[in-house]
Each structure stands twice: as C-alpha cells, then as structure tokens.
KEVO-595269 format. One record per residue (C-alpha): x negated, y negated, z negated; residue number from 1. Coordinates in Angstrom, 1 decimal, always signed. Example, Ala and Ser with C-alpha at 12.3 -4.5 7.8 and 13.67 -1.06 7.14 Angstrom:
// residues 2
+--------+--------+--------+-----+
|   east |  north |     up |   k |
+--------+--------+--------+-----+
|  -12.3 |   +4.5 |   -7.8 |   1 |
|  -13.7 |   +1.1 |   -7.1 |   2 |
+--------+--------+--------+-----+
***
This chain:
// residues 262
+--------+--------+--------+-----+
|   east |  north |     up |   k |
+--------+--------+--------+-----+
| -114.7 |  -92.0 |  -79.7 |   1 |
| -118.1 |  -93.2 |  -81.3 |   2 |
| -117.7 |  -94.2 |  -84.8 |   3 |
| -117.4 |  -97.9 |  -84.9 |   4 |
| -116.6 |  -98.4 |  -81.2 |   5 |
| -112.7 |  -99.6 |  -80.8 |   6 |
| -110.6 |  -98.2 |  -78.3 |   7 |
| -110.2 | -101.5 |  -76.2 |   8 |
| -109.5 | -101.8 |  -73.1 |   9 |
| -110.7 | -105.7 |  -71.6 |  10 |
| -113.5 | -107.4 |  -73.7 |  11 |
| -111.8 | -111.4 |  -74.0 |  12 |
| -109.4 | -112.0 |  -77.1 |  13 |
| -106.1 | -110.8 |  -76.1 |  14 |
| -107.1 | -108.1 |  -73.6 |  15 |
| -104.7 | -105.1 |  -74.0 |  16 |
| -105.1 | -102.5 |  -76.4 |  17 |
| -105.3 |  -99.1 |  -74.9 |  18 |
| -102.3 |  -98.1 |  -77.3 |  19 |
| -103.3 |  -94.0 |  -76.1 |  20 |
| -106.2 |  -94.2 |  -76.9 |  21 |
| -106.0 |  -96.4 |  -80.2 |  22 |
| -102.9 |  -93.4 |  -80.9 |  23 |
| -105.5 |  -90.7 |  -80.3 |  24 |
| -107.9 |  -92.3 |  -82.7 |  25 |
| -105.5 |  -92.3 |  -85.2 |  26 |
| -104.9 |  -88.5 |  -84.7 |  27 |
| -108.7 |  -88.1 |  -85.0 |  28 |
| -108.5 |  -89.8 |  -88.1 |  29 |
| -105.5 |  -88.1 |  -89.5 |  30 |
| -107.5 |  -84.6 |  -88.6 |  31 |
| -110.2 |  -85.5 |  -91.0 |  32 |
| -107.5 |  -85.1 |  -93.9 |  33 |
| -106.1 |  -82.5 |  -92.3 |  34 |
| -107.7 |  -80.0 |  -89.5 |  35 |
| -105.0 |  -77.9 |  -89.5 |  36 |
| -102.2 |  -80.8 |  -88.5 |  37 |
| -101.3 |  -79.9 |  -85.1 |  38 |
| -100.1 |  -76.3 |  -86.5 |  39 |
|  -97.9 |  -78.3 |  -88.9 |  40 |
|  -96.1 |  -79.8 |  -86.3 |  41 |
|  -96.2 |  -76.8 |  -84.2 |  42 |
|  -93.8 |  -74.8 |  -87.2 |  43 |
|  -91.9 |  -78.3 |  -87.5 |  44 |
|  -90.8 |  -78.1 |  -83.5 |  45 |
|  -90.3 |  -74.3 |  -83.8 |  46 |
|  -87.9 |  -75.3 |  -86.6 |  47 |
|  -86.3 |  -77.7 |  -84.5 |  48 |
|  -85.8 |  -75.6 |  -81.4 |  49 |
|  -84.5 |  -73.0 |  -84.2 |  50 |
|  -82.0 |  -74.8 |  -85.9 |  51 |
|  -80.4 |  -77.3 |  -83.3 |  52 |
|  -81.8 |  -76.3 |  -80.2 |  53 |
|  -84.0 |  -78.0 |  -77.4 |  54 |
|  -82.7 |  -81.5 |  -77.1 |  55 |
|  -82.3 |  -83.0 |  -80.4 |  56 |
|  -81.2 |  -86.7 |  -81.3 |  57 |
|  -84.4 |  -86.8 |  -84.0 |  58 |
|  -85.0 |  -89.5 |  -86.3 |  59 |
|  -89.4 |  -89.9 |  -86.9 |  60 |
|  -89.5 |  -91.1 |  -90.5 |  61 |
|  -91.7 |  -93.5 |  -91.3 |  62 |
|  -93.2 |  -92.5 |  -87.7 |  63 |
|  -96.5 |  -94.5 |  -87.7 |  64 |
|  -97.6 |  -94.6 |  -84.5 |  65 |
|  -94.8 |  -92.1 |  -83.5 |  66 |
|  -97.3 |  -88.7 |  -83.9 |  67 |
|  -94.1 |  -86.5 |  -84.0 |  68 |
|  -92.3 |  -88.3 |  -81.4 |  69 |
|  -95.0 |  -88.2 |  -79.2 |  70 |
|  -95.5 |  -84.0 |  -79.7 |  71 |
|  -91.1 |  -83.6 |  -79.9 |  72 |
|  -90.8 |  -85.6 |  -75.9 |  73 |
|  -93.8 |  -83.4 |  -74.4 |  74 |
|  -92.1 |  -80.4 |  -75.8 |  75 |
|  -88.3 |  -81.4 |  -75.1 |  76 |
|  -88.1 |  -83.6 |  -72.8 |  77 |
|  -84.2 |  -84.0 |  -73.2 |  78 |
|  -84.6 |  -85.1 |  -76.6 |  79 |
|  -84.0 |  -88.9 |  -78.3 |  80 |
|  -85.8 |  -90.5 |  -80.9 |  81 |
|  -85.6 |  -93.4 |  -83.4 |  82 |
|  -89.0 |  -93.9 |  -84.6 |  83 |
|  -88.6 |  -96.1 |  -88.2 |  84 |
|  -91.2 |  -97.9 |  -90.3 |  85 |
|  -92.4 | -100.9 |  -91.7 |  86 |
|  -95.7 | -100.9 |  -91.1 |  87 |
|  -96.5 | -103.4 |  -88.0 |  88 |
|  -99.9 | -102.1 |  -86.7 |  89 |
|  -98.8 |  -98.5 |  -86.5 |  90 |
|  -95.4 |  -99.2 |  -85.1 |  91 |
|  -97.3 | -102.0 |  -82.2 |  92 |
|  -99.6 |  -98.7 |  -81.1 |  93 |
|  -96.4 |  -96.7 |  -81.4 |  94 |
|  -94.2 |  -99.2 |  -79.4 |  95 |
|  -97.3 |  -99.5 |  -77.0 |  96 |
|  -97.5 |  -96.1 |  -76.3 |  97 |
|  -93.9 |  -95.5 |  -75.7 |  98 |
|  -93.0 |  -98.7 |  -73.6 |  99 |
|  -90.4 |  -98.1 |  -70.8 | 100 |
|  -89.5 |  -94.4 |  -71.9 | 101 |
|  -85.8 |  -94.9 |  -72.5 | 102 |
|  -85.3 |  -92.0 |  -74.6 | 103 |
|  -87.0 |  -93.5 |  -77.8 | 104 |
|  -86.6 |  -96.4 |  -79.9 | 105 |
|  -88.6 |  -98.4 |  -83.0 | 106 |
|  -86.9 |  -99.8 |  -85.8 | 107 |
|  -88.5 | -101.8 |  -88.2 | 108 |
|  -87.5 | -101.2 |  -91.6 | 109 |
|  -88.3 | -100.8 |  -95.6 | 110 |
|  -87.1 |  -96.9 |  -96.6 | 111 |
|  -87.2 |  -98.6 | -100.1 | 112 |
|  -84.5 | -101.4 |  -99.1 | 113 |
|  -81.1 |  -99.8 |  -99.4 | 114 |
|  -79.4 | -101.3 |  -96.3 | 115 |
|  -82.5 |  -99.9 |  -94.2 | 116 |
|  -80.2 |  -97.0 |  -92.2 | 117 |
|  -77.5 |  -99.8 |  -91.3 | 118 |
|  -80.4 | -100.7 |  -88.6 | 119 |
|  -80.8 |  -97.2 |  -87.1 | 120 |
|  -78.5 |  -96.7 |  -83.5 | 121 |
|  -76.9 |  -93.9 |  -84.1 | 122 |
|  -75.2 |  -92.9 |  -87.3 | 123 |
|  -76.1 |  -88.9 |  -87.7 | 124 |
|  -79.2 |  -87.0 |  -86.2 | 125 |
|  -79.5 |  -83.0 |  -85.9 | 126 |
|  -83.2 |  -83.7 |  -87.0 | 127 |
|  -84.9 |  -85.9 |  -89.4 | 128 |
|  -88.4 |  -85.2 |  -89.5 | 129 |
|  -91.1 |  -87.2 |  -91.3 | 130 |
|  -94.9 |  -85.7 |  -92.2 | 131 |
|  -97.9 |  -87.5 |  -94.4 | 132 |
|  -95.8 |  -90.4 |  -95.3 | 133 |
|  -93.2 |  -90.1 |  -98.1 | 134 |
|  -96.0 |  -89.4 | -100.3 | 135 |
|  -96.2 |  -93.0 | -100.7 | 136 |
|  -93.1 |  -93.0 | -102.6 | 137 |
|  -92.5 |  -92.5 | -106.4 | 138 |
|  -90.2 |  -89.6 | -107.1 | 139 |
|  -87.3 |  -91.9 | -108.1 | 140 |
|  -86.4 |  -93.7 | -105.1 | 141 |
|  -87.7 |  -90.6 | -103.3 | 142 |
|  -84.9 |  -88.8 | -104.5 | 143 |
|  -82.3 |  -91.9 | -103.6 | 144 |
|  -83.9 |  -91.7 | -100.3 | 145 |
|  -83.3 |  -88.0 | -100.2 | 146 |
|  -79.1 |  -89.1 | -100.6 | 147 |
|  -79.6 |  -91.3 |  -97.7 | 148 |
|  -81.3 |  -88.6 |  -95.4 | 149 |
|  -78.3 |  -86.3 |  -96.5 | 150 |
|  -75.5 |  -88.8 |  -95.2 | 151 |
|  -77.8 |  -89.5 |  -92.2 | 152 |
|  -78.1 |  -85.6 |  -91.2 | 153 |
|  -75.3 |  -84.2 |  -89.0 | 154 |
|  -73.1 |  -80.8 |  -90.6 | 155 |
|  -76.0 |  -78.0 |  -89.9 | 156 |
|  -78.9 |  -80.2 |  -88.9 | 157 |
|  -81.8 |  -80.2 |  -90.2 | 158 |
|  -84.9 |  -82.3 |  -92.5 | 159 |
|  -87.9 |  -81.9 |  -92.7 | 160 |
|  -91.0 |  -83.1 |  -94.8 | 161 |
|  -94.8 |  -82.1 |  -94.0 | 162 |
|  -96.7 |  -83.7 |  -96.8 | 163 |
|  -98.7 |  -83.2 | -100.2 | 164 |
|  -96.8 |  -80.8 | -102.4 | 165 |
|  -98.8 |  -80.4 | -105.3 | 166 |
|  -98.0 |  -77.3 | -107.9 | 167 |
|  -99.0 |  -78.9 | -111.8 | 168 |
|  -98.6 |  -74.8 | -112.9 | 169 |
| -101.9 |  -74.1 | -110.9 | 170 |
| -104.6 |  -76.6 | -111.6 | 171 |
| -107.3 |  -74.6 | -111.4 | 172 |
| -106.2 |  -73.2 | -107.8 | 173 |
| -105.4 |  -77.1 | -107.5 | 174 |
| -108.8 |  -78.1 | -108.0 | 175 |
| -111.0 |  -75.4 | -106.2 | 176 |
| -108.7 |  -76.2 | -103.5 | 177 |
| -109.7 |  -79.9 | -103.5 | 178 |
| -113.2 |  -79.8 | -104.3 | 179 |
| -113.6 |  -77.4 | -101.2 | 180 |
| -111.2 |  -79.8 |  -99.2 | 181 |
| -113.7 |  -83.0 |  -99.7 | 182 |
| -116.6 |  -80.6 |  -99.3 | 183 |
| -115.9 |  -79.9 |  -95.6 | 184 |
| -115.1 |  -84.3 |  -95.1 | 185 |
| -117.7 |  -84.8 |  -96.5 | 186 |
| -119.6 |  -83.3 |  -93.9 | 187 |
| -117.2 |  -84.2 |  -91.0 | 188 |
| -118.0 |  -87.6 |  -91.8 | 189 |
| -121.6 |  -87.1 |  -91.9 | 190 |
| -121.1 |  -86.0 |  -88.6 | 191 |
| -119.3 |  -89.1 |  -87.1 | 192 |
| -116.1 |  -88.6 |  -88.9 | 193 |
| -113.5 |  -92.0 |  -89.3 | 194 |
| -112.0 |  -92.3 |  -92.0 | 195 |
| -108.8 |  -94.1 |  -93.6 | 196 |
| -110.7 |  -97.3 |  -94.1 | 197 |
| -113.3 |  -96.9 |  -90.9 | 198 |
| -110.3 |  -96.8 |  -88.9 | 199 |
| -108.5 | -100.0 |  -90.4 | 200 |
| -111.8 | -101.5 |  -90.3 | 201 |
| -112.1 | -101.1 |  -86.6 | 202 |
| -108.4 | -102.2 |  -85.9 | 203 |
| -108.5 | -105.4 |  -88.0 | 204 |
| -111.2 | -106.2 |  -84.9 | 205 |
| -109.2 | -105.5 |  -82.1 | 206 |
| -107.9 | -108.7 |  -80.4 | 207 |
| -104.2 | -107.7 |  -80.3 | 208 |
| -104.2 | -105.2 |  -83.7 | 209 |
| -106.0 | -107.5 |  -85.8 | 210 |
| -102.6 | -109.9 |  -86.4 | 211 |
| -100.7 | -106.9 |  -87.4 | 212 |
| -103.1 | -105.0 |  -89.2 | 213 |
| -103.3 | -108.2 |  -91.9 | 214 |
|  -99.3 | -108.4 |  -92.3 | 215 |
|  -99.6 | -104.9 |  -93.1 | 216 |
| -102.5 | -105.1 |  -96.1 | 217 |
| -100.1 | -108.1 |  -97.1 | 218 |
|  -97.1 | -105.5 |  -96.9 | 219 |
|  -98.8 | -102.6 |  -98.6 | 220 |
| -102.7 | -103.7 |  -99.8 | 221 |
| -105.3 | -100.9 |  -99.6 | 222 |
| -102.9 |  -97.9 | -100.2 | 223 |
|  -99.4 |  -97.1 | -102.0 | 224 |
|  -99.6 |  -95.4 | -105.0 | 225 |
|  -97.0 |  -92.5 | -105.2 | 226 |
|  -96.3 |  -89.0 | -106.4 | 227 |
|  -96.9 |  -85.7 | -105.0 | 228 |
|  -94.3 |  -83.6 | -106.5 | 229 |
|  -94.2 |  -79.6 | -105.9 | 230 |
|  -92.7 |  -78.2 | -103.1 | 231 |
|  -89.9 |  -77.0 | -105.5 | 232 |
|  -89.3 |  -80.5 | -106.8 | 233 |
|  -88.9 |  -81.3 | -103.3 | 234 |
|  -86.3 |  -78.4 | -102.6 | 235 |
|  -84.3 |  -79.1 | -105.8 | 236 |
|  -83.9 |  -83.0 | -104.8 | 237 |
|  -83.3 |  -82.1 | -101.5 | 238 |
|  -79.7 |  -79.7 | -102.7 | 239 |
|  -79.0 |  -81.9 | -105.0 | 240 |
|  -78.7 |  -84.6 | -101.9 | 241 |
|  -75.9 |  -82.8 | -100.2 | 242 |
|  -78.5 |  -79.6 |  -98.1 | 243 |
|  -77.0 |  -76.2 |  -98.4 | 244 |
|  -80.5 |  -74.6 |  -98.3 | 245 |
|  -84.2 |  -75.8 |  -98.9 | 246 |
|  -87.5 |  -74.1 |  -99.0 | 247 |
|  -91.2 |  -74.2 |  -97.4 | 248 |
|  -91.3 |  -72.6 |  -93.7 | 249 |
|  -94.7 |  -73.2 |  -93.7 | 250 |
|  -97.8 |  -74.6 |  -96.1 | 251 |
| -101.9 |  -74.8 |  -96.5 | 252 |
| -103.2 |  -74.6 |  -99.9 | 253 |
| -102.7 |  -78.1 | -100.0 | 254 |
|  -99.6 |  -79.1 |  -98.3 | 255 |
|  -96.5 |  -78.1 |  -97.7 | 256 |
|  -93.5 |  -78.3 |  -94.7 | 257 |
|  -90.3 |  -78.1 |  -96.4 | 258 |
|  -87.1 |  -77.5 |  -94.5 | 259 |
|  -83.6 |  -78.4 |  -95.6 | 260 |
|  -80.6 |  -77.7 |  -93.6 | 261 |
|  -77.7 |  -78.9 |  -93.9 | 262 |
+--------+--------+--------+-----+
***
C-alpha cells in the first residue's frame, strides 16, 4: 500500500472497508516496530503445537485485529478462538475479517475491569496467547491480570506473552540496542514506511473506521502509558499467579516471548 492511500474498497461514504486489506496494513505497520514479528509468532505456534497439541481452544488477548488468530486458524484449522479487546477500530477490522468463520468469536471487553472474563464463552483455554499489547498496562494490575489468566488456563495449558521486556541491569546494551532500533525506522519510513500515527491517521478517514477509530482515542487518547518490566519480572508474576514453570522460549534484543505453563 502507498503511504497515505487507505485500503477502501468503494469511494461513497459507507462503502465497505476491505477489512484484509485494512488487517494487512496493520501488519505492515506493526513490522515497522518490529521486522522480525512473524518469527515471534512462528515460536508462539510451535509452543502451542508443543504443549497442547494441534487444535487448541486459544484465547487472543487483547487480539487487535485478531493478528494471532488469523496466523493460529491458517496453521490449525481445528482450532477455536476468542479474540478479546476493547479497542473498537481494531476489533471492527478483526470482526470484518473473520465474519461467518464459526470457529472464532470477539468479545468486547476492559482487561482492567475485573468482571471482564465473566463475558468470555468458555471458562478454561489450553492457550492464552497475547503479543505487543499488555505493555500498556502498569505492573500492578498486570500482575492481578496475571491471577485471572491463571484461573482462565486449563491444568497443563499454556500462556504466553510476546512483548517489550526490558532488563534495567543493562542499560547500556538497552540503549545501543534502541538507538540502532530507531536507526533502521528511521530509514524504513523515509522509504514509505507507516507508522503508529500515519496509520490512525488514514483510518480516522475511512468511511466505516472513522466512527470507531474516535471512540477509541476517547477510550485510550494518543497511547497508554505502561511499564515494560524484565522478562524475569514477568516470569516471577507469572508463578506467583498459579504457573508451575515460566521462562523466555524465544527473544530479540528488545523483546521477549515468555511461556508459562501451567
């Protein structure tokens, strides 16, 4: 997609949004933070096939426009997902894209309210999986959330997190890391590159996102403002939320995909 050009389909107000192709611009985007994403959820679906086999019940966590579910059906095609999130633009492209395929569902829900599992269909899951989202979260009610994931995750399933894990004993590493990081989007978006904001820009114009996309900045404004906690911060809270074992299965100098089974 050209920078600046929404992926419409129809030019009058109300003409369908081509949710696939609005869902691969926000994989395009998503690539700019992160080029080596798809490898992420590559190790996240090994993981999945590992632990619980190849037709999981899977709950997406705060699923966006349903990224993981949309990799975890071409690759098991037995499987079931609940998609959750509160986000209203993301979960329309995500609803969109999934319409008539009976084996997932969208809930719409606040991960900070506590009652938001009572809205989920099924009561356990062999996989909770979640990437680039819980970020948003302080490390407070990240950790209550953790306790909620742990009652929500069936005897030897399975979460996990891909996300920013950063270590505060290496800032050095931490910062070479980052300045080399911004370095290389810099000039990705010299080159045509959208960005977090281009790509909210461009869906505030499209005739059916634009509606959404404003509940959403009344919902969360520009961006949340959360921690990123080390990957061992992560594994501690994780045990300490009912998981028998916890640690990395795979990371880039940046980020980290934590599994905890349970």
């Amino acid at each position: 997609m050209d920078k600046g050009v929404a992926p419409t389909a129809g030019a009058g107000a109300g003409a369908p949004a081509s949710w696939r192709g609005w869902q691969d611009s926000w994989d395009r985007q998503q690539e700019w933070y992160m080029p080596d994403r798809e490898e992420r959820f590559r190790v996240m679906l090994d993981m999945v096939e590992a632990c619980v086999g190849p037709a999981p019940r899977v709950l997406d966590l705060a699923c966006g426009t349903g990224s993981i579910t949309d990799r975890l059906l071409k690759r098991f095609p037995d499987a079931i997902s609940t998609g959750v999130d509160l986000d209203p633009a993301l979960l329309a492209i995500a609803e969109g894209t999934f319409t008539g395929d009976g084996r997932v569902t969208f809930v719409t829900a606040d991960l900070k309210d506590p009652q938001w599992a009572a809205s989920l269909p099924y009561d356990t899951y062999d996989a909770v999986l979640t990437a680039t989202a819980l970020h948003w979260l302080h490390s407070e009610p990240l950790a209550v959330l953790y306790g909620q994931i742990g009652g929500l995750v069936r005897d030897a399933g399975v979460f996990m997190n891909a996300d920013h894990m950063i270590d505060p004993a290496t800032p050095r590493i931490n910062a070479a890391e980052r300045a080399h990081r911004h370095a290389q989007m810099d000039r990705a978006k010299a080159a045509g590159a959208l960005d977090w904001a281009d790509w909210w820009a461009l869906a505030a114009k499209d005739p059916v996102l634009a509606e959404p996309t404003a509940r959403r900045y009344e919902i969360y404004g520009e961006h949340a403002d959360g921690d990123m906690s080390s990957a061992s911060w992560h594994a501690e809270a994780l045990r300490a939320a009912g998981f028998a074992e916890a640690r990395p299965v795979w990371a880039s100098p940046s980020d980290t995909l934590l599994l905890a089974l349970k």
